[in-house]
N, C-alpha and C positions, 0 to 999 in steps of 0.2 A: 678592128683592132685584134692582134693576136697576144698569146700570153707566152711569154719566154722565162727561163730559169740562169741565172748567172752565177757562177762559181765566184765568189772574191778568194783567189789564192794569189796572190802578187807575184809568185814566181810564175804563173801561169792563169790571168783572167780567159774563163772562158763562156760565152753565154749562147745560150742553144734556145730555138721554138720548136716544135713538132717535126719540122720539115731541115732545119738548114742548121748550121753556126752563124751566127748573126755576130757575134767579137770575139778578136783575137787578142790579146795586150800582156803588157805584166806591170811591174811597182816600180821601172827603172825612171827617174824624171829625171832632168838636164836642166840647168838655169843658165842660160848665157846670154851675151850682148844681144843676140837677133831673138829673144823670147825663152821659151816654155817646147820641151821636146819630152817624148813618152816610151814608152813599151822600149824595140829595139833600138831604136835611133838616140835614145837617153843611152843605155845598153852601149852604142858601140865606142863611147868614147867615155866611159866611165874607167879607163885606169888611166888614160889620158888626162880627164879635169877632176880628180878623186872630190875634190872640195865641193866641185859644183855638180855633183851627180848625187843623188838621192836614192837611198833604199831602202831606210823605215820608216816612212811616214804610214803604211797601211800598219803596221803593227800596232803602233806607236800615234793611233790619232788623236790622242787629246797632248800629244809633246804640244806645248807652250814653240819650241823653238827644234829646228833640226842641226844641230850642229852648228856652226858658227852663221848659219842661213839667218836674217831678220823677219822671219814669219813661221806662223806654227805650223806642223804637220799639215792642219783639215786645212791649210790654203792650197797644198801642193795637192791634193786627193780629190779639191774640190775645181781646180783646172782641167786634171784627168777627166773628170768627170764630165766634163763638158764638151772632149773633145770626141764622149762615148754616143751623146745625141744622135747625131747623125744616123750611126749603125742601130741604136735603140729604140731613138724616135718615142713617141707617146706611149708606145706599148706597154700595159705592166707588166713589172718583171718580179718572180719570184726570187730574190735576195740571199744565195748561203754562205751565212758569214762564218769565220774562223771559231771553233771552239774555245782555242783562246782568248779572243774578245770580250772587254769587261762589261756590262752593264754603259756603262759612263760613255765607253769608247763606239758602241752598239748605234745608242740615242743620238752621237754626237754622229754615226756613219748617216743614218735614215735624216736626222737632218742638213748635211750636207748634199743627200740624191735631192732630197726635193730642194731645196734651192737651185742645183744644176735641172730642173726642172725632167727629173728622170722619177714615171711613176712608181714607188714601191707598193705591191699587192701581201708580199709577205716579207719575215723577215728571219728565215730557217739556220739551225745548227749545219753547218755542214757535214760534218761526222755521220750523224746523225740520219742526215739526208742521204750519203752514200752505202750505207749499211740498210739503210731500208727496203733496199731493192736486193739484199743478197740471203740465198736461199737457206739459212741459219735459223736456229734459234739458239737464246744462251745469254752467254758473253760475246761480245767481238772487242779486240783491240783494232783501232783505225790508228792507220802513220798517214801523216800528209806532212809535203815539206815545203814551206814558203820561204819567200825571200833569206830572211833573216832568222830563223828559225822553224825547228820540227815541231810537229804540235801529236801528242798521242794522246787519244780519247778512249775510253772504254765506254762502248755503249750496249744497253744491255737489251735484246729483241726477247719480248713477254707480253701475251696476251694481242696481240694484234698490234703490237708499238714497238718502233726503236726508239728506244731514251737514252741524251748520250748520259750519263753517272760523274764520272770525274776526267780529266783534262791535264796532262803536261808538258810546258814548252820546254821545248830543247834548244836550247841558243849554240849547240855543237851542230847540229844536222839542221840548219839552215843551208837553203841554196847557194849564199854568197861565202858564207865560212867551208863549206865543204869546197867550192870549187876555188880557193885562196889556198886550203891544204892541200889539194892537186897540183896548183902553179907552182908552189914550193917543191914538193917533191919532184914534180917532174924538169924543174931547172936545177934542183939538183943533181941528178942524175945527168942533164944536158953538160953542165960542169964537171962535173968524175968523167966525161967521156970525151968533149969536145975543147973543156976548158971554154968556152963562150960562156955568158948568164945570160938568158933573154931576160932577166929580171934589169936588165943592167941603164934601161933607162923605159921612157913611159909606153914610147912604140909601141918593141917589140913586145912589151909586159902587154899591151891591151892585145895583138895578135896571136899572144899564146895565151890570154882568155878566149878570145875568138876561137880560135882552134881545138879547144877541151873539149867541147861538147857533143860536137861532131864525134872527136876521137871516144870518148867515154860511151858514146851510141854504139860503135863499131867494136870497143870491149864486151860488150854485152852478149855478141855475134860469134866472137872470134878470139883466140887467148893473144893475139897480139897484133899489132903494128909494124910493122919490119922498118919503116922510115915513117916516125911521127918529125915535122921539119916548122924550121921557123926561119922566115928570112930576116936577113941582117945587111943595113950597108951594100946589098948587091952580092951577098952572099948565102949561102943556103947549109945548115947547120941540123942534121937529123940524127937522133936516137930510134931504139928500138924501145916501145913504150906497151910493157905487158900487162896484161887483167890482174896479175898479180900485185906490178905497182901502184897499182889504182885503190887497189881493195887496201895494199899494207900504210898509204897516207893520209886513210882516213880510219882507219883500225878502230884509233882511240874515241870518236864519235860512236861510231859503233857497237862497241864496249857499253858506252854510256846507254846507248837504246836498251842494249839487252839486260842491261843494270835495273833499268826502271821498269822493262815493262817483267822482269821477276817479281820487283818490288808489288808492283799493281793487282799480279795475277797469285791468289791461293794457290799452295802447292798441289801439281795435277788436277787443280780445275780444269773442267772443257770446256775451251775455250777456241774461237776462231781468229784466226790476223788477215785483215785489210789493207793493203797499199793503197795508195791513192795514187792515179800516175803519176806524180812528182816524187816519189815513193818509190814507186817500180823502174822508176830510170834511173836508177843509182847503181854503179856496177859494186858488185859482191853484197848488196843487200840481204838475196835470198840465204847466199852462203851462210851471212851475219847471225841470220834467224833461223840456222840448220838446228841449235840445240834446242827452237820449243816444235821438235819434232810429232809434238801427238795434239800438233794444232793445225786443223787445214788451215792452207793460206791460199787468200785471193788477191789478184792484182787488179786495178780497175785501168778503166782508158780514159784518156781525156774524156773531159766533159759525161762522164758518166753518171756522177752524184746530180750535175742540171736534169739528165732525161731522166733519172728516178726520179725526180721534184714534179716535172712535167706529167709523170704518170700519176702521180698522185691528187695533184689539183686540177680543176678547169675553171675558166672565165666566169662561170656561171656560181661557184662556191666561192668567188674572192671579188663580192658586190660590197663588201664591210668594209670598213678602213682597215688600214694596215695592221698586219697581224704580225706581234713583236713579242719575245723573239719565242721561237719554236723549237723546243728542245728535244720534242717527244712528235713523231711521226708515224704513218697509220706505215704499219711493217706491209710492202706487199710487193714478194720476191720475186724477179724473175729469173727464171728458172733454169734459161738457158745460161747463166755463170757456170764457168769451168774454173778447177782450185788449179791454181800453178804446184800446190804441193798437198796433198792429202796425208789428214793422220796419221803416222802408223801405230800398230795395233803393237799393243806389247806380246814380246812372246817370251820361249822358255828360254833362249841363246840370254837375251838382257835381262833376266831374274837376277836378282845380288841374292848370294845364298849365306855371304860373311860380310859382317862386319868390321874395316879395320880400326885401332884406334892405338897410341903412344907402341906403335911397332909391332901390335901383334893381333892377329885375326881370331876372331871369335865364331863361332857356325851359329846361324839362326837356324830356329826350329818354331814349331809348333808351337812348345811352351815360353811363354814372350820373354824376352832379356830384357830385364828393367836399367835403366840407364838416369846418373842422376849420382851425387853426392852421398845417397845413404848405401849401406849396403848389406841390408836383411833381409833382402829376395833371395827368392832360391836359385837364379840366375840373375845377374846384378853386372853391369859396366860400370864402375865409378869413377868417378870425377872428380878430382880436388875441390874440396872445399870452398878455396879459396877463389874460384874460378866464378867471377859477377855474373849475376842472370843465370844460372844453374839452381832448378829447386832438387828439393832431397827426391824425388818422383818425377824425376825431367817428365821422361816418355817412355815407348816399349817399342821393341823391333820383334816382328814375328814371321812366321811361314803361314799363308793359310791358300789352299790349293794351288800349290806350286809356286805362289807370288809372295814375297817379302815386305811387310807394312811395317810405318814407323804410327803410335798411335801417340798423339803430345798431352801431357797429364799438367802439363805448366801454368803458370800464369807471366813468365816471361816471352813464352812463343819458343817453337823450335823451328829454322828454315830451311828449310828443301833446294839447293840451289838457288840461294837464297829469295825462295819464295813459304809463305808463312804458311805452316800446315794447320789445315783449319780444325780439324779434328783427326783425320788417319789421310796417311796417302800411300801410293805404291813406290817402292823400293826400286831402282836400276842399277845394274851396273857403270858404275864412274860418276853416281851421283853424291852429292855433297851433300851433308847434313852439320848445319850450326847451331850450336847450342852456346847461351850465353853472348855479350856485347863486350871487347871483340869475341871473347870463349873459348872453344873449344869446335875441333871439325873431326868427326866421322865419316871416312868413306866406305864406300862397297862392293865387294867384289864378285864373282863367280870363278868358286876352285870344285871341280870335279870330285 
């Protein structure tokens, strides 16, 4: 018997041994008159039978009912599962399931394998798993994007362990909602040009799903399409379909990513970003995550969190029953990881050397401008009063060897693009500072 590692990401099952990929699949299932259909073949005709095609039941496996479906979720997960034997066979497999996964939904996964008579040996954070293998310490933020929603973890590598810490799903940056705001934007555009809608019946609507993902691969390559085409009736109907329109119809997902992982990350903590390949094939991602510029970022490849799991265990340490669930991993990086984007260093061009604030700029200096409702500093920004979540001693902005710090004196929190300053952080040019809920905003400049 050999020992294998399987990803559960439903927009991409993938499970690896030492040597080979052993499964390929994803979460799409089909119910029709002639049975039970999986992975692509559920896939190809899911805009065709909207009703009878399924897409959260991995999220969502203790759902009582899937939509107007007469059985719960774990019935659909637990046919998948069966139809995984063959490729799996006896072998145990080390299990990493979604960070988002509750407790309930976990118990109810491990008891579903073993009924579909598939051995589990462990039962790992995926996050977790994929961060353990990359050559960090610190924080890391992991994106991974499945079916029906993004899941972003902060896991923190310390001491010989990745631990994932906290966990939030994105129901914007799901695989099946991002690529629904692609088919909209991109028939609208087909319409401003050609007057056709491929939306305009179930067809052509499932071949310009079919067609997206290919063309969004080739954005990635190239700024454009010259004839992105959909046939119609014996007809053939093409735009020009640029990296541009890709990135501006899903903007507003993207917005929300970077909304939250501010929220997650201390201002100018050091911090690293992980993709997950389901992550890194997203066109204009990187762009998306251009402003946590003093964060290397890493992209992974398929099936790469499986062969970190792989390096980590062997047959010989998984003789105990099932090991549930595993949130904290022995950290051991390999080393050959390349960042797709490395830190950059601050330098003296992005120093903010002023402050602006109600129309008028102020110079930082040495001696710190105190900011805040009172105003009996000997350099002092005041705030109205009236202004909620402003104490009389907000915070201070100072120079100290050529760099600009805000230092937070509050107990309401001051935010740094809108990330929370935990105690001082560094000053940039174009960078925001909120004070108060909603409050008041500060920016920064560099004047000569």
């Amino acid at each position: 018997m050999s020992l294998y590692a399987l990803e559960l990401n439903d927009a991409d099952f993938v499970a690896w041994d030492v040597s080979r990929e052993r499964l390929r699949d994803s979460g799409h299932a089909f119910v029709g008159a002639d049975g039970w259909r999986f992975g692509a073949a559920a896939a190809a005709g899911a805009r065709l039978h909207p009703h009878a095609t399924l897409t959260s039941q991995w999220a969502d496996l203790d759902a009582p009912s899937i939509g107007a479906m007469p059985f719960a979720a774990a019935e659909a997960v637990y046919r998948q599962m069966l139809t995984w034997r063959e490729a799996l066979g006896a072998d145990r497999g080390i299990w990493l399931a979604s960070p988002a996964s509750s407790q309930a939904q976990l118990g109810l996964l491990l008891g579903i394998a073993q009924a579909a008579g598939l051995a589990v040996a462990v039962l790992a954070d995926r996050a977790a798993a994929a961060v353990s293998a990359l050559p960090v310490a610190g924080t890391v933020y992991h994106l991974d994007v499945e079916l029906e929603r993004g899941v972003l973890s902060e896991v923190q590598v310390h001491a010989g362990r990745a631990a994932r810490h906290r966990v939030l799903a994105l129901p914007e940056l799901g695989q099946r909602p991002l690529l629904t705001s692609w088919c909209k934007g991109f028939a609208a555009r087909m319409v401003a040009q050609t007057r056709f809608d491929p939306l305009h019946d179930a067809a052509t609507e499932q071949a310009l799903f079919d067609a997206l993902p290919s063309w969004l691969a080739q954005l990635q390559r190239i700024e454009s399409i010259p004839e992105a085409a959909v046939e119609a009736h014996g007809r053939r109907y093409a735009i020009e379909y640029r990296a541009a329109h890709a990135a501006v119809d899903v903007a507003a997902a993207y917005r929300t990513l970077t909304a939250r992982l501010h929220a997650l990350r201390p201002a100018r903590r050091a911090a690293s970003i992980l993709l997950s390949a389901t992550a890194a094939r997203l066109p204009g991602i990187l762009e998306a995550l251009s402003e946590f510029n003093d964060c290397p970022l890493f992209t992974a490849n398929t099936g790469q969190a499986a062969q970190a799991a792989l390096g980590i265990w062997d047959e010989v340490q998984l003789r105990d029953p099932v090991q549930m669930l595993l949130l904290s991993l022995p950290h051991t990086p390999y080393e050959a990881w390349l960042p797709a984007r490395t830190a950059a260093a601050p330098d003296a061009v992005s120093a903010a050397t002023h402050v602006v604030f109600a129309g008028r700029a102020l110079a930082l200096s040495s001696e710190p401008l105190l900011v805040g409702t009172a105003t009996d500093a000997a350099r002092s920004l005041a705030v109205p009063a009236s202004v909620a979540g402003v104490s009389r001693r907000h915070c201070s902005l100072l120079l100290e060897g050529g760099q600009a710090f805000v230092v937070d004196h509050s107990r309401f929190g001051s935010f740094l693009n809108e990330e929370r300053v935990p105690a001082r952080a560094l000053l940039r040019v174009g960078d925001r500072l909120r004070l108060g809920n909603p409050g008041v905003e500060l920016s920064f400049v560099r004047m000569e």
